[in-house]
Chimera marker file (.cmm) of the C-alpha trace (Angstrom):
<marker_set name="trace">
<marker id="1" x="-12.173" y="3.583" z="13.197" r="1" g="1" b="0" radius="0.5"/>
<marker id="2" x="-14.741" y="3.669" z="10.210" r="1" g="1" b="0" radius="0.5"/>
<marker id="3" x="-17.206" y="1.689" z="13.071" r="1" g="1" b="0" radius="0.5"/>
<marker id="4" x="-16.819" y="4.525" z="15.083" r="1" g="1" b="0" radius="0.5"/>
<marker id="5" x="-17.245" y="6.901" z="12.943" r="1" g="1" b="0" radius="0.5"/>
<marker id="6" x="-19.725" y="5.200" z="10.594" r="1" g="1" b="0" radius="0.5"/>
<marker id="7" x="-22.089" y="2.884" z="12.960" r="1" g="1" b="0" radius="0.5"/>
<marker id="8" x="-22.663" y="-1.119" z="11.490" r="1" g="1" b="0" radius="0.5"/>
<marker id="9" x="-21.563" y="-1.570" z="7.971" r="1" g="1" b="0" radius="0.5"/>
<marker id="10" x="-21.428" y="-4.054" z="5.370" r="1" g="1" b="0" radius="0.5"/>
<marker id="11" x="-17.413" y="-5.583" z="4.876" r="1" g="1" b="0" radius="0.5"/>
<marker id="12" x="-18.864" y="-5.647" z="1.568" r="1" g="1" b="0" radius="0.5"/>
<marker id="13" x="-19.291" y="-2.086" z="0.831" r="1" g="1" b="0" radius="0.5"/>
<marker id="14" x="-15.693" y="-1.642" z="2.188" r="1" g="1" b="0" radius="0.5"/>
<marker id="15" x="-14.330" y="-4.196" z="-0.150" r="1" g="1" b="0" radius="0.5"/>
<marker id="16" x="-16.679" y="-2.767" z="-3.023" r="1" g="1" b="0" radius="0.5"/>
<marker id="17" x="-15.635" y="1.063" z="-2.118" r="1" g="1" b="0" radius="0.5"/>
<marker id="18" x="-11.970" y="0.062" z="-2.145" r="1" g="1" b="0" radius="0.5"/>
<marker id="19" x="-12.397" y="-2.144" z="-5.367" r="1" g="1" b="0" radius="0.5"/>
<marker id="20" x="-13.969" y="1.013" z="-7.134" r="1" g="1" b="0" radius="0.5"/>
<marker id="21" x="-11.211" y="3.103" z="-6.243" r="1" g="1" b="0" radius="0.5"/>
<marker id="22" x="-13.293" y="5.432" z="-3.923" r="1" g="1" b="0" radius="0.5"/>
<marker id="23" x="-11.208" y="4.269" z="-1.125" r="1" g="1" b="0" radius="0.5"/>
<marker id="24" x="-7.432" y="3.473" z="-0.455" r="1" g="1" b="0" radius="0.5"/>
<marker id="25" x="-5.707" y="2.072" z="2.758" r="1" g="1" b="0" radius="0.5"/>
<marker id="26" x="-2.616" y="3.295" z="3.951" r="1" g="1" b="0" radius="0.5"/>
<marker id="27" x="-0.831" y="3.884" z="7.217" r="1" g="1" b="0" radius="0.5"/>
<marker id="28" x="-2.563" y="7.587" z="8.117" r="1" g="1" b="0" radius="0.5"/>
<marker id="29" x="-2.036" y="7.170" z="12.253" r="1" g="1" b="0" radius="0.5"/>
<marker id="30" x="-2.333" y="3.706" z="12.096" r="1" g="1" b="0" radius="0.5"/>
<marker id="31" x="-3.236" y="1.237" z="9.105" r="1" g="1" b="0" radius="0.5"/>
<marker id="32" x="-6.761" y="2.728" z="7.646" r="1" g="1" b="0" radius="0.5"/>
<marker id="33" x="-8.974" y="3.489" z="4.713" r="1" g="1" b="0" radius="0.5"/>
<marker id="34" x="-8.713" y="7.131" z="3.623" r="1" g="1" b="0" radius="0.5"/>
<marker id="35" x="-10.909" y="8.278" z="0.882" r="1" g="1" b="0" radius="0.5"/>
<marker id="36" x="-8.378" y="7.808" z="-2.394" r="1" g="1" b="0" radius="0.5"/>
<marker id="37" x="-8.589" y="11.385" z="-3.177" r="1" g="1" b="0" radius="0.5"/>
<marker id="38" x="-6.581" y="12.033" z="-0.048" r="1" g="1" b="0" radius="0.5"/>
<marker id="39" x="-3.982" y="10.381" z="-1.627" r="1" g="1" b="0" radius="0.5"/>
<marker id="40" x="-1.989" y="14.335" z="-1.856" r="1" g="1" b="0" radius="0.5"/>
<marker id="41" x="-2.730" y="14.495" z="1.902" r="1" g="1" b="0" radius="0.5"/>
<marker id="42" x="-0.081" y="11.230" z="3.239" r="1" g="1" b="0" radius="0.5"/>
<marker id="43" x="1.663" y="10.920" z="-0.249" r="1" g="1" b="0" radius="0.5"/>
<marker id="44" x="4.837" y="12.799" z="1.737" r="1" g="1" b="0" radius="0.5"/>
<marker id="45" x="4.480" y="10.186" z="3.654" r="1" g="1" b="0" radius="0.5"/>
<marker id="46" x="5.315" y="7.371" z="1.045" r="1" g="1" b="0" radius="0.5"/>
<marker id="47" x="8.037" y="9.591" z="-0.272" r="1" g="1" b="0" radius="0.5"/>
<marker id="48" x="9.580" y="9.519" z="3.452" r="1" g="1" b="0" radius="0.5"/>
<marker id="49" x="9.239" y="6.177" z="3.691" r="1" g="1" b="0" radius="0.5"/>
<marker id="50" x="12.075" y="5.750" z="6.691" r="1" g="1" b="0" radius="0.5"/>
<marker id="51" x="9.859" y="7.508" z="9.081" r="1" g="1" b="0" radius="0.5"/>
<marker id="52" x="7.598" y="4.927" z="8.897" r="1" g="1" b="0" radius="0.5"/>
<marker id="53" x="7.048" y="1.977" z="11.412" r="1" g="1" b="0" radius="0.5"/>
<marker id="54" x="9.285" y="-0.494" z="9.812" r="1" g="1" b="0" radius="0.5"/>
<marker id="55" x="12.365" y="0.086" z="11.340" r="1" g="1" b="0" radius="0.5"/>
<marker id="56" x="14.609" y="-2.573" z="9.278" r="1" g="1" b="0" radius="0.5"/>
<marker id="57" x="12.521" y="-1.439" z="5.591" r="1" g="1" b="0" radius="0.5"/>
<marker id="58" x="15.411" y="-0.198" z="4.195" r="1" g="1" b="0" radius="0.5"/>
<marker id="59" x="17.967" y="-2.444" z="4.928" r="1" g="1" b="0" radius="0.5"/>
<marker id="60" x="15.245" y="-5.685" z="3.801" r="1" g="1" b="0" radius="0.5"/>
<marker id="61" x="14.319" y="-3.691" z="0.145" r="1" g="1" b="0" radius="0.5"/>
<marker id="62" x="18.146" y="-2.952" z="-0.307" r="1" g="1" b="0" radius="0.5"/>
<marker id="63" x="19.202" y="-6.620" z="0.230" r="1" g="1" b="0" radius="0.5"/>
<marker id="64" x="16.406" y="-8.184" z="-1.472" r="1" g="1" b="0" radius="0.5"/>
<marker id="65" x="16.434" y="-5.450" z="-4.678" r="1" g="1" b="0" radius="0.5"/>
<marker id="66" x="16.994" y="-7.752" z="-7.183" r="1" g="1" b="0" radius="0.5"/>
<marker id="67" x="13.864" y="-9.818" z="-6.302" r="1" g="1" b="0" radius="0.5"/>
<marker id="68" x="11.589" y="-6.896" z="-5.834" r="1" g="1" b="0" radius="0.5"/>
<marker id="69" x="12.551" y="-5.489" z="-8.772" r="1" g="1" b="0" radius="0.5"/>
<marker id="70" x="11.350" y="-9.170" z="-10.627" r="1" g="1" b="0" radius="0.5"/>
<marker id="71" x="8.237" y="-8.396" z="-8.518" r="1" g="1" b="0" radius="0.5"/>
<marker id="72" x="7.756" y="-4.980" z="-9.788" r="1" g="1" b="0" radius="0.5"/>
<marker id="73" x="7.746" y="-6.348" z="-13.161" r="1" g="1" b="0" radius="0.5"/>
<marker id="74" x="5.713" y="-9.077" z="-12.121" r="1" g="1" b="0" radius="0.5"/>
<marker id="75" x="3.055" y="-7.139" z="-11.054" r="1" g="1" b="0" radius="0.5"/>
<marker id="76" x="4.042" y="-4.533" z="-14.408" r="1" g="1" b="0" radius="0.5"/>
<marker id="77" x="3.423" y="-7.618" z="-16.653" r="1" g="1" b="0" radius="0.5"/>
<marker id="78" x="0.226" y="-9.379" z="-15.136" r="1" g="1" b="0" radius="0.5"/>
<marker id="79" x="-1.636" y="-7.003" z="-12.642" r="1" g="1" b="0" radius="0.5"/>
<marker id="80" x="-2.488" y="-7.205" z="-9.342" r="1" g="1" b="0" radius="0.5"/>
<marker id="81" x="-1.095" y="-9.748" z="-6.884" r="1" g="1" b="0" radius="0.5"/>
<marker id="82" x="-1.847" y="-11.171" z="-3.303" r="1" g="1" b="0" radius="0.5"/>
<marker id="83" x="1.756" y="-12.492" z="-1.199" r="1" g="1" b="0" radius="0.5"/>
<marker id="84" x="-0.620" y="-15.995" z="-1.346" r="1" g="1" b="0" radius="0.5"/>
<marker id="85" x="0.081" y="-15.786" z="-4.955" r="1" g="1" b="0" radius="0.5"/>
<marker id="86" x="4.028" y="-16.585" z="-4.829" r="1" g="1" b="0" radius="0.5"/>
<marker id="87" x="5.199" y="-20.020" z="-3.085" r="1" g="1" b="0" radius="0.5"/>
<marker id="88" x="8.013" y="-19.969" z="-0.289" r="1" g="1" b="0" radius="0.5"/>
<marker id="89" x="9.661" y="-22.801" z="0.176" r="1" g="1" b="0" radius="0.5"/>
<marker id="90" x="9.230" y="-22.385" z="4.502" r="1" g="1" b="0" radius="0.5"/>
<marker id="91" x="5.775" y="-23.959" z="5.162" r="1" g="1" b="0" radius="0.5"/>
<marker id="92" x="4.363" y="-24.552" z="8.642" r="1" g="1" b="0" radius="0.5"/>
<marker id="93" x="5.648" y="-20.919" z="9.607" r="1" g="1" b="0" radius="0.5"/>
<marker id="94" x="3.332" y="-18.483" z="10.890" r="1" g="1" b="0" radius="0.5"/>
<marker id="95" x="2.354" y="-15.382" z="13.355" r="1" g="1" b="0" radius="0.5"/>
<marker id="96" x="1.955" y="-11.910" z="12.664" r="1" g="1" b="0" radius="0.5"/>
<marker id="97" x="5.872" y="-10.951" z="11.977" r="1" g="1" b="0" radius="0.5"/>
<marker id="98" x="6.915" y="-14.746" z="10.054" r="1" g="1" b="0" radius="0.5"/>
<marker id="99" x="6.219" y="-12.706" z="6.842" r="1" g="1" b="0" radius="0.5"/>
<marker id="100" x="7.487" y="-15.119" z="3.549" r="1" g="1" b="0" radius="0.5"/>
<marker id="101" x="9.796" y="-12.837" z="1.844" r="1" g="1" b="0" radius="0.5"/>
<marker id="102" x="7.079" y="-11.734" z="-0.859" r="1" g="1" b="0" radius="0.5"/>
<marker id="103" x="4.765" y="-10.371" z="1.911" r="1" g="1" b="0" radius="0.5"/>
<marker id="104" x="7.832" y="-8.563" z="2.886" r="1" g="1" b="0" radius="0.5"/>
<marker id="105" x="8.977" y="-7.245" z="-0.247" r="1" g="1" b="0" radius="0.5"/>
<marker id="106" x="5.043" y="-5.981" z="-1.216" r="1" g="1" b="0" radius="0.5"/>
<marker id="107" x="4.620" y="-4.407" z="2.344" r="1" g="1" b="0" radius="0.5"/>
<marker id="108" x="8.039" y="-2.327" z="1.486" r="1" g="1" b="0" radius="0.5"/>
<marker id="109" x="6.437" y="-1.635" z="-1.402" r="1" g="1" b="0" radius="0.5"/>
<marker id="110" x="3.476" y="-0.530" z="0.166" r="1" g="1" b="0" radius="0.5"/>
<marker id="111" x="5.306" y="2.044" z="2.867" r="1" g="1" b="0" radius="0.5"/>
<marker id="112" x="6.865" y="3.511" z="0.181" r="1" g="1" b="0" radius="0.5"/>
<marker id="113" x="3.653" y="3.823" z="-1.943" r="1" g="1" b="0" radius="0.5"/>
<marker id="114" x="5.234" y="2.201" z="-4.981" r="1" g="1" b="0" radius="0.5"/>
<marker id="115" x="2.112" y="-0.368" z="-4.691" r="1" g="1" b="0" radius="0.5"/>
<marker id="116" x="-1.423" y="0.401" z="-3.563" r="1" g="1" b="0" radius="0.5"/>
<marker id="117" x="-3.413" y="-1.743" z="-2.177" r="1" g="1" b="0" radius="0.5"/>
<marker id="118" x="-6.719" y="-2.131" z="-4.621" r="1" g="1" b="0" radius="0.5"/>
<marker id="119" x="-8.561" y="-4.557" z="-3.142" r="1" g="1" b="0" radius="0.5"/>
<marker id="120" x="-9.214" y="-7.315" z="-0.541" r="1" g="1" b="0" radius="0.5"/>
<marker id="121" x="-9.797" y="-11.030" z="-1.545" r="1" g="1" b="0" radius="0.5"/>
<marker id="122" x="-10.603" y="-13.036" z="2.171" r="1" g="1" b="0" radius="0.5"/>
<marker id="123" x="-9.423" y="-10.075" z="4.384" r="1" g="1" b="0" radius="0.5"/>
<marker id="124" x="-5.639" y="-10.473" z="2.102" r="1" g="1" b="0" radius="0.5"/>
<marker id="125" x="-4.236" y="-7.352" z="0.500" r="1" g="1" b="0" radius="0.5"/>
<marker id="126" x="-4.198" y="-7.405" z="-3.425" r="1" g="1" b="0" radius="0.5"/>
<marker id="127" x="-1.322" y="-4.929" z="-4.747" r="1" g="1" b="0" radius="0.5"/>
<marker id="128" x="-1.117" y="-2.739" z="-8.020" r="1" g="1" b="0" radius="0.5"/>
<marker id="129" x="1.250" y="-0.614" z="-8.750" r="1" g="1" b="0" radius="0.5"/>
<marker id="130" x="0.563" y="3.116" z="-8.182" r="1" g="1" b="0" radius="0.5"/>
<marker id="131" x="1.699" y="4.244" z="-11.367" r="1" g="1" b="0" radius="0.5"/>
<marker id="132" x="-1.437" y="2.632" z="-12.708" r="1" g="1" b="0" radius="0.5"/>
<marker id="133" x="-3.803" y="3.421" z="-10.031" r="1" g="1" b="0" radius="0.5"/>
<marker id="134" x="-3.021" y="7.025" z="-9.872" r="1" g="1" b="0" radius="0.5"/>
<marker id="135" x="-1.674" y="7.329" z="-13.863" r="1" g="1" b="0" radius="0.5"/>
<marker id="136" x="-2.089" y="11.242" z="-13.697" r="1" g="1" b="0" radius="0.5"/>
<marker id="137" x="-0.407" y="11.379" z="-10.716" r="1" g="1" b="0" radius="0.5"/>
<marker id="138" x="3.189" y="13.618" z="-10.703" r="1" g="1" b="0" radius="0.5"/>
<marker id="139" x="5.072" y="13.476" z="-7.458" r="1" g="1" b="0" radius="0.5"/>
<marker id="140" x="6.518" y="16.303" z="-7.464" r="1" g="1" b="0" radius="0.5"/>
<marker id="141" x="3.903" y="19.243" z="-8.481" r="1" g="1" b="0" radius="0.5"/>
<marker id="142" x="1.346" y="17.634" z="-6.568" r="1" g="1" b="0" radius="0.5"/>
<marker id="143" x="3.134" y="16.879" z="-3.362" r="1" g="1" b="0" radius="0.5"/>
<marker id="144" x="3.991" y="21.086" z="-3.819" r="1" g="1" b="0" radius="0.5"/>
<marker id="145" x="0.960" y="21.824" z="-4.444" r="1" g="1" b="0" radius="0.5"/>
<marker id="146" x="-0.937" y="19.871" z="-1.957" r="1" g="1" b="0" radius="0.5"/>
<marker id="147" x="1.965" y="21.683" z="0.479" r="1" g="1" b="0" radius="0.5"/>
<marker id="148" x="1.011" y="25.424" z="-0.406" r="1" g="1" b="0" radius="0.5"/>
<marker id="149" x="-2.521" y="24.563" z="-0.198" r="1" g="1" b="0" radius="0.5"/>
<marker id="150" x="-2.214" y="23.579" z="3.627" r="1" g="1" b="0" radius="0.5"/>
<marker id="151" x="0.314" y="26.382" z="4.834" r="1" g="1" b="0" radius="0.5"/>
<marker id="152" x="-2.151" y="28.536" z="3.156" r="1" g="1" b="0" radius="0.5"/>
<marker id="153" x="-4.574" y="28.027" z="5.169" r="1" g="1" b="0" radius="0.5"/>
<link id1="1" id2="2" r="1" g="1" b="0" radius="0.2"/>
<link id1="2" id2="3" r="1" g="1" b="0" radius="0.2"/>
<link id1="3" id2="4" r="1" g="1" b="0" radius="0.2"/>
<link id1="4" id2="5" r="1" g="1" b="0" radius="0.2"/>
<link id1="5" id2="6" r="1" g="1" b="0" radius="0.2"/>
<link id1="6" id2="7" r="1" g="1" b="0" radius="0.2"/>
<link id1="7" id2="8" r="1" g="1" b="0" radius="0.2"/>
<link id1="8" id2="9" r="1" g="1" b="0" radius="0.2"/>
<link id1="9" id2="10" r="1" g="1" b="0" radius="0.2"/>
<link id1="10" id2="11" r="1" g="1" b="0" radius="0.2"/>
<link id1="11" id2="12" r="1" g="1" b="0" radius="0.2"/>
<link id1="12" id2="13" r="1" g="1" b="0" radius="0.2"/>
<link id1="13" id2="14" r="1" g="1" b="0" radius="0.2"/>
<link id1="14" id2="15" r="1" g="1" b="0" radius="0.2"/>
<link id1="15" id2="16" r="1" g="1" b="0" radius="0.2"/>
<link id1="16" id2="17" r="1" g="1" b="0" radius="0.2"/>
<link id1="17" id2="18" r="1" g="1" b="0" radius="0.2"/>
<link id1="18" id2="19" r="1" g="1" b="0" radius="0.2"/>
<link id1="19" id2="20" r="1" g="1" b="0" radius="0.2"/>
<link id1="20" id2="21" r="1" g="1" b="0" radius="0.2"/>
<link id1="21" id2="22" r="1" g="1" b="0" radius="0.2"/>
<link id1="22" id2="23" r="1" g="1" b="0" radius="0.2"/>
<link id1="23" id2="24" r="1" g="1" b="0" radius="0.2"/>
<link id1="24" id2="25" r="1" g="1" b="0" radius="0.2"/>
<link id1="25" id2="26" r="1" g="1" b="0" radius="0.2"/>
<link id1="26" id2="27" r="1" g="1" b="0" radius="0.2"/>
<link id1="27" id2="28" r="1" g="1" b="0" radius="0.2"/>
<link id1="28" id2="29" r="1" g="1" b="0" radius="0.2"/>
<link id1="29" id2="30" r="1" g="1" b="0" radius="0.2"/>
<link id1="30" id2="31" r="1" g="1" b="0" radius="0.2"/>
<link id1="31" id2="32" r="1" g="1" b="0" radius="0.2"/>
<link id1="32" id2="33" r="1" g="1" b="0" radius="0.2"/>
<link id1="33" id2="34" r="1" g="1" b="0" radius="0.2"/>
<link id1="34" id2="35" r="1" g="1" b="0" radius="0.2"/>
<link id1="35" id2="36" r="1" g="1" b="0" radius="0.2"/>
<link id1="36" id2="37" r="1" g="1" b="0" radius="0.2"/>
<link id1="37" id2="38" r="1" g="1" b="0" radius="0.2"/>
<link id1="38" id2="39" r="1" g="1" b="0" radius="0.2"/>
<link id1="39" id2="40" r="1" g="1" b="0" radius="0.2"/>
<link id1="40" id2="41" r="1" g="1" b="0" radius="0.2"/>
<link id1="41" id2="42" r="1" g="1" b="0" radius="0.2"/>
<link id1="42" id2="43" r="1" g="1" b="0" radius="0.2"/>
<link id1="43" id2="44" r="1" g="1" b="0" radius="0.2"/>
<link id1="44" id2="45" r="1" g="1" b="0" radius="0.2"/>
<link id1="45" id2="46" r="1" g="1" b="0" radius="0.2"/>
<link id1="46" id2="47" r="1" g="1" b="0" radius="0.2"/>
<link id1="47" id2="48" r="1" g="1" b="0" radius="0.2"/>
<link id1="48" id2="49" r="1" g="1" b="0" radius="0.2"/>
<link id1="49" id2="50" r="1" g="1" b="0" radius="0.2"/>
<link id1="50" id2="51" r="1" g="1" b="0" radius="0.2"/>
<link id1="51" id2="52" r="1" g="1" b="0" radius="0.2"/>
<link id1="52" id2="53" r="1" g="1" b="0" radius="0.2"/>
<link id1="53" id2="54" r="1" g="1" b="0" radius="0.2"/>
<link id1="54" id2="55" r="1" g="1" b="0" radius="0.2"/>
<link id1="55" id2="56" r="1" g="1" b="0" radius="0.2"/>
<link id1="56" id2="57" r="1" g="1" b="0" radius="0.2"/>
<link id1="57" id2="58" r="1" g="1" b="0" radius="0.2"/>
<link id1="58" id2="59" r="1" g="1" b="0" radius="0.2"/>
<link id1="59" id2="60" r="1" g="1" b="0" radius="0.2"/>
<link id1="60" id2="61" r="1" g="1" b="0" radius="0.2"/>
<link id1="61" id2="62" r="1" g="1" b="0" radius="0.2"/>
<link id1="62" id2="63" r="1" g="1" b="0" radius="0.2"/>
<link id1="63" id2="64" r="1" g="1" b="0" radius="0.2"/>
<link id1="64" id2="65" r="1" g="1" b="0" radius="0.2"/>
<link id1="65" id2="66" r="1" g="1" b="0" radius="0.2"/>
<link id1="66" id2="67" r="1" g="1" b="0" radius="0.2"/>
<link id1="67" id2="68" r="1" g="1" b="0" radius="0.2"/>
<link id1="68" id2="69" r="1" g="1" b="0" radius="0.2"/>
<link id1="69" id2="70" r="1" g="1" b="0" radius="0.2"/>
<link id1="70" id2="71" r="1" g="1" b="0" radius="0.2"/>
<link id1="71" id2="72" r="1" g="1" b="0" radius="0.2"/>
<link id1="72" id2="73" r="1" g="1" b="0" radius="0.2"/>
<link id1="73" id2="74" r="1" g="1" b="0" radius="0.2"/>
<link id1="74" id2="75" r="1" g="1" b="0" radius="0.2"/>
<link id1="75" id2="76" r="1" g="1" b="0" radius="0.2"/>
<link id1="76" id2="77" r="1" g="1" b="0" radius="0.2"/>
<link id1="77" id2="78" r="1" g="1" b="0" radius="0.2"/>
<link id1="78" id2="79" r="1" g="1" b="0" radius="0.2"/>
<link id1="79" id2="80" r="1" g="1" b="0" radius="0.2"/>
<link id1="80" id2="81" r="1" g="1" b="0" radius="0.2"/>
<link id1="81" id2="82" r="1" g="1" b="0" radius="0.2"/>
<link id1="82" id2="83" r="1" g="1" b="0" radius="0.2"/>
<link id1="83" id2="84" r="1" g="1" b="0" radius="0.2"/>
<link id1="84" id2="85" r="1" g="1" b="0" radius="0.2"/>
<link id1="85" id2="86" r="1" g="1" b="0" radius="0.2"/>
<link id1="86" id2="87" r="1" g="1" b="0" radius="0.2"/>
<link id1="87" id2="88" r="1" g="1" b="0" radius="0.2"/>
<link id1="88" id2="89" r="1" g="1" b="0" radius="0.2"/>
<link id1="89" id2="90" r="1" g="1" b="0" radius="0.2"/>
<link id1="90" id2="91" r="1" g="1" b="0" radius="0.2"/>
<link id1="91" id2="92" r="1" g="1" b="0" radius="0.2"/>
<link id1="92" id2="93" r="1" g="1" b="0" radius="0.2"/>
<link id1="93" id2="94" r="1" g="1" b="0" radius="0.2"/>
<link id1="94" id2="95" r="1" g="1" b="0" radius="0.2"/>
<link id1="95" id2="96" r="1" g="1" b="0" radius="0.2"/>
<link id1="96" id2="97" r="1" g="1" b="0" radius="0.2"/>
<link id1="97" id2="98" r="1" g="1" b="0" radius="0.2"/>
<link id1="98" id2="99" r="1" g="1" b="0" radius="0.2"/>
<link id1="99" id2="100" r="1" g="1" b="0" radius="0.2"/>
<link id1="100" id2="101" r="1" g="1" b="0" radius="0.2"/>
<link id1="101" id2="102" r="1" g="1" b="0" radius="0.2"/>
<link id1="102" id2="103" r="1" g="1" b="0" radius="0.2"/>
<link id1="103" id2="104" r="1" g="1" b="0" radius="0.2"/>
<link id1="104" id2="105" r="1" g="1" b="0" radius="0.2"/>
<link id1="105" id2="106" r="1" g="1" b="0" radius="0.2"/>
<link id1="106" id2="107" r="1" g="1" b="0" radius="0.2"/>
<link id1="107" id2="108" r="1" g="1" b="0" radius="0.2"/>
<link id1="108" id2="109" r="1" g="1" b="0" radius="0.2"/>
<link id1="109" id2="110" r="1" g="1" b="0" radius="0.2"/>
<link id1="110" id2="111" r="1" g="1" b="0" radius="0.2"/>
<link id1="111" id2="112" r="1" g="1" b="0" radius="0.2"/>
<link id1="112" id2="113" r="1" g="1" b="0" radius="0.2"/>
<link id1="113" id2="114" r="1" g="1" b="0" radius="0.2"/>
<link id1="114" id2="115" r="1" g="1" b="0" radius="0.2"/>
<link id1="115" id2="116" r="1" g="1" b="0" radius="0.2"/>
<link id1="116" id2="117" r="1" g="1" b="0" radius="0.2"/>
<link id1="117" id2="118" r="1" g="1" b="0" radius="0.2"/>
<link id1="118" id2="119" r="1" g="1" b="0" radius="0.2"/>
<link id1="119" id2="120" r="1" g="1" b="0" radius="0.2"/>
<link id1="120" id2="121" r="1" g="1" b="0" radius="0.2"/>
<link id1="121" id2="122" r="1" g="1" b="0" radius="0.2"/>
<link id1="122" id2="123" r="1" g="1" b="0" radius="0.2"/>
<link id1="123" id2="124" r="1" g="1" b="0" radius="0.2"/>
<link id1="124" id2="125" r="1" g="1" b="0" radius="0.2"/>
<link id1="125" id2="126" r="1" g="1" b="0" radius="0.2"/>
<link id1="126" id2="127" r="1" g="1" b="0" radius="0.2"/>
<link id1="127" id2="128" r="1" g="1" b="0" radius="0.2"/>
<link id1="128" id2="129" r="1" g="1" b="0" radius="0.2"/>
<link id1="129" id2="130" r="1" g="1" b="0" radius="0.2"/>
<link id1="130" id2="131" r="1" g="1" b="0" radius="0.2"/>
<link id1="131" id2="132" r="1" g="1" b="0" radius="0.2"/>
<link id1="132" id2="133" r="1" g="1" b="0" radius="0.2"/>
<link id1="133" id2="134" r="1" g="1" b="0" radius="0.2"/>
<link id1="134" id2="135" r="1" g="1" b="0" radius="0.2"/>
<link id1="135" id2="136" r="1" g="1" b="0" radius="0.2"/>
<link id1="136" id2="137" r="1" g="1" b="0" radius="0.2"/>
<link id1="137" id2="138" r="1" g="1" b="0" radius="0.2"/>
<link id1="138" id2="139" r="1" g="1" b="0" radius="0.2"/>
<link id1="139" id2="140" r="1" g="1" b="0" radius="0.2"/>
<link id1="140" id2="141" r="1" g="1" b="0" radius="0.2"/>
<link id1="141" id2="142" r="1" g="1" b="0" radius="0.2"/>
<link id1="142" id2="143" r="1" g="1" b="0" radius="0.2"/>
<link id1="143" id2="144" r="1" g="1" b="0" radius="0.2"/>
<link id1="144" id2="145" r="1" g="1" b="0" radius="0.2"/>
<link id1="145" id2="146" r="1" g="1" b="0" radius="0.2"/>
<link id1="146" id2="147" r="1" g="1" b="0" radius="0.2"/>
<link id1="147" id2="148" r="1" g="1" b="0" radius="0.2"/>
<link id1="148" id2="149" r="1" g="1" b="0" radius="0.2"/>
<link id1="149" id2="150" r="1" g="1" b="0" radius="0.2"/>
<link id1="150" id2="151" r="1" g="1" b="0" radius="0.2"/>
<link id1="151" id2="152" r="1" g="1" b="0" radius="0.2"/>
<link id1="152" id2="153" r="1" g="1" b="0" radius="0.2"/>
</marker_set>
């Protein structure tokens, strides 16, 4: 998409863009970068998390709450973290859906915008928690507001 739209760029001004907070990646139509002040724009979206793509989400972040609550407070406690970051015990596993639970539990985290993703280290996702990227942020009034602002028009 941002070739398309943008012509030959650097991966390195993406990475910088998104590691300066200018940018933010989330699942608009399909994974992307969206400028991070869009963030009002799809933030429904993370608060609807069920609609989403993952059909079994739910089920995986109610059976595994205990352990992504531990991550939560992982991530509350030391900062950012990349799914390479936590061991699994299943080696020799891969392909795109042989996820190790943590990948799991952060992507779930993700849909539901409860992490954002702040940077990229080798193409992998490193997660914050959106309470600390977007500290001003509240839910509620914004989401309304950023609601009356588009039937308005």
């Amino acid at each position: 998409m941002l070739f398309s739209r943008l012509g030959a760029y650097s991966q390195a001004w993406l990475d910088e863009a998104l590691l300066r907070g200018e940018l933010m990646e989330y699942w608009a139509h399909e994974a992307c970068f969206l400028p991070r002040h869009d963030f009002k724009l799809i933030r429904h979206r993370m608060l609807s998390p069920e609609k989403m793509g993952w059909k079994y989400r739910a089920a995986w972040m109610h059976e595994h709450a205990e352990e992504i609550e531990q991550l939560v407070r992982h991530i509350q406690e030391h900062g950012p973290v990349r799914s390479a970051d936590f061991e699994h015990a299943q080696k020799g596993v891969s392909g795109w859906w042989e996820w190790k639970p943590h990948k799991r539990h952060l992507e779930g985290l993700f849909t539901a915008g409860k992490v954002m993703v702040v940077e990229r280290r080798n193409f992998q996702r490193v997660y914050d928690l959106t309470r600390r990227m977007m500290p001003h942020w509240d839910n509620v009034r914004q989401a309304c507001l950023a609601l009356c602002v588009m039937a308005g028009k």
